[in-house]
PASEBA-1860 file (N, C-alpha, C; in nm, 3 decimals):
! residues 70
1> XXXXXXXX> 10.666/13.480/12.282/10.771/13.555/12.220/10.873/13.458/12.160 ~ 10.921/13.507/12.000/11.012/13.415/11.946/11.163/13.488/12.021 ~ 11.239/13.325/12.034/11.398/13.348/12.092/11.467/13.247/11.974 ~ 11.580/13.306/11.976/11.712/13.271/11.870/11.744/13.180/11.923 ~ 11.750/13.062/11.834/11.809/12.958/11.896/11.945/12.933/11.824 ~ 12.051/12.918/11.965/12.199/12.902/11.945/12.275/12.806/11.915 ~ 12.109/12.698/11.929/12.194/12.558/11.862/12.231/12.479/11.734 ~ 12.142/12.663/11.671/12.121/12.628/11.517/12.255/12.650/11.459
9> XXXXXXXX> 12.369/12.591/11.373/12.440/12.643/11.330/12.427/12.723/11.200 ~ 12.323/12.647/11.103/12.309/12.718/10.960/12.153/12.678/10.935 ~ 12.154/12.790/10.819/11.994/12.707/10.748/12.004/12.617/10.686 ~ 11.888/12.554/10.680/11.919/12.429/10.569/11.939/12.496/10.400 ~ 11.944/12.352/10.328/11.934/12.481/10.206/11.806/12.443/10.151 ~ 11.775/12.502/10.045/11.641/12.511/10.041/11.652/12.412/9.876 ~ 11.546/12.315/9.854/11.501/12.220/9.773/11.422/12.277/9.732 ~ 11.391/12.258/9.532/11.228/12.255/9.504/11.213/12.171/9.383
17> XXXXXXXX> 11.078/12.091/9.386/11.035/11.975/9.343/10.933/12.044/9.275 ~ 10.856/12.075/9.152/10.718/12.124/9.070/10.708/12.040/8.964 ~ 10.589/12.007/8.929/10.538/11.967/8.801/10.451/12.005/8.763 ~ 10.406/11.979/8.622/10.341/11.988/8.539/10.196/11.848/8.454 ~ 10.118/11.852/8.448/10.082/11.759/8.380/9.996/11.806/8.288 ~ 9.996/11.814/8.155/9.923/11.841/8.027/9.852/11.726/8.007 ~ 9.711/11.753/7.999/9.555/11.605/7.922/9.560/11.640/7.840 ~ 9.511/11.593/7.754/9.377/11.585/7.665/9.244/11.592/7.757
25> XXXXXXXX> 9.144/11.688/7.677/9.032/11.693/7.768/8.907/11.770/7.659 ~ 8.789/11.722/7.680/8.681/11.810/7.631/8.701/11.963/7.674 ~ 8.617/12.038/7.585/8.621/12.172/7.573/8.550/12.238/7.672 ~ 8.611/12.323/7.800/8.573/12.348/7.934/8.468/12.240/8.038 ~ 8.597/12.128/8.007/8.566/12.046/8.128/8.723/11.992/8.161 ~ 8.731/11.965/8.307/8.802/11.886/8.346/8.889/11.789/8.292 ~ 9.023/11.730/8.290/9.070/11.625/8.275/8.996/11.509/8.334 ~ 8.967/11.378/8.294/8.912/11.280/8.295/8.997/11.128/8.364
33> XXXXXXXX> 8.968/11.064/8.423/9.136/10.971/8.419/9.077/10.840/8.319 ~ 8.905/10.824/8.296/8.875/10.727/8.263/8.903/10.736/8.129 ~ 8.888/10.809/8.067/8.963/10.837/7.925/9.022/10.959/7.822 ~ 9.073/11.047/7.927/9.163/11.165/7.853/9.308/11.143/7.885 ~ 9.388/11.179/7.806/9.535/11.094/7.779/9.604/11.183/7.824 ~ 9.711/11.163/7.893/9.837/11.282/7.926/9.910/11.277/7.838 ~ 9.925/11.390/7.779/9.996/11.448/7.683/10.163/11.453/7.681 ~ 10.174/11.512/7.841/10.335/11.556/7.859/10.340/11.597/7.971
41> XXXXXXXX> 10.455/11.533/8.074/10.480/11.566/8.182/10.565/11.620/8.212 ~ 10.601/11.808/8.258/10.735/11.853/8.286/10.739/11.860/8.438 ~ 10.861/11.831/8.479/10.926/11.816/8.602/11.054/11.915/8.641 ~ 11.067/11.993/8.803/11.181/12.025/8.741/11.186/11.991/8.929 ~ 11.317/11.984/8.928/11.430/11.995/9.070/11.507/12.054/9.116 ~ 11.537/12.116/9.180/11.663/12.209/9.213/11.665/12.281/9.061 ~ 11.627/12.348/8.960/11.637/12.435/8.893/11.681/12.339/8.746 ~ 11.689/12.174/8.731/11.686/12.176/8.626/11.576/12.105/8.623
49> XXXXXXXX> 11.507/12.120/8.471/11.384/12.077/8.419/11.404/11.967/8.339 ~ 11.269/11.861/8.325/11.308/11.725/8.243/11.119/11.778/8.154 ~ 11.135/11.679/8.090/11.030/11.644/7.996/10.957/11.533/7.943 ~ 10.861/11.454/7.979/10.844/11.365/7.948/10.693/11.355/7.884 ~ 10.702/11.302/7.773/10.592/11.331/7.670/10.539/11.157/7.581 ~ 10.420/11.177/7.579/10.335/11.047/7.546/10.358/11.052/7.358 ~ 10.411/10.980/7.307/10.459/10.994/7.150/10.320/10.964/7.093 ~ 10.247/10.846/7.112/10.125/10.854/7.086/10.052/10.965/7.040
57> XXXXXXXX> 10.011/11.063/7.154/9.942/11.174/7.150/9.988/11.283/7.036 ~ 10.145/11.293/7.078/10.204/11.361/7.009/10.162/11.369/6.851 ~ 10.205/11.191/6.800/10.194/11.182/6.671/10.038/11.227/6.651 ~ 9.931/11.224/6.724/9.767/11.210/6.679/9.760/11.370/6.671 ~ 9.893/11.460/6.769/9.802/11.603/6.742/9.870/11.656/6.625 ~ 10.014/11.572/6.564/10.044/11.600/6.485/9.979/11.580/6.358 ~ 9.939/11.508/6.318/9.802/11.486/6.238/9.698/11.577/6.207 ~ 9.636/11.593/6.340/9.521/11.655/6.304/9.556/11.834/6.286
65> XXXXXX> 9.709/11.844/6.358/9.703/12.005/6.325/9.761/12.027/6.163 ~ 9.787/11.886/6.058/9.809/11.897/5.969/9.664/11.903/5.845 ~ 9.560/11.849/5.915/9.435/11.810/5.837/9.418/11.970/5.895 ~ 9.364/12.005/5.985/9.313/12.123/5.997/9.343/12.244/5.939 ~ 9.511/12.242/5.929/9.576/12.342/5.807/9.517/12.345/5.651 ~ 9.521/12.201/5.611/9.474/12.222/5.457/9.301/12.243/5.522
END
């Protein structure tokens, strides 16, 4: 049987840590580490979020979503 314990004065407060990681990857398979590229990593902490993104990639999908348009 649970008992109240009186020595608790408060709760803690509560933390949260999540991420994100976006590849590059073949078409219904897995991310790769030996050669598919991370794209962009979002992070967030206690409720604010960061962003961190591979310019590389960026510029290459910027490219090709420009060839694929024309």
């Amino acid at each position: 049987m649970l008992e109240k314990r009186t020595d608790l004065l408060q709760r803690a407060e509560v933390h949260v840590c999540a991420f994100d990681i976006e590849t590059t990857k073949l078409p219904l398979k897995f991310p790769d580490a030996d050669y598919d590229l991370i794209m962009m990593i979002s992070y967030m902490v206690d409720g604010q979020g960061y962003l961190i993104t591979n310019r590389e990639v960026s510029k290459m999908g910027f490219i090709f979503s420009i060839l694929f348009i024309f």
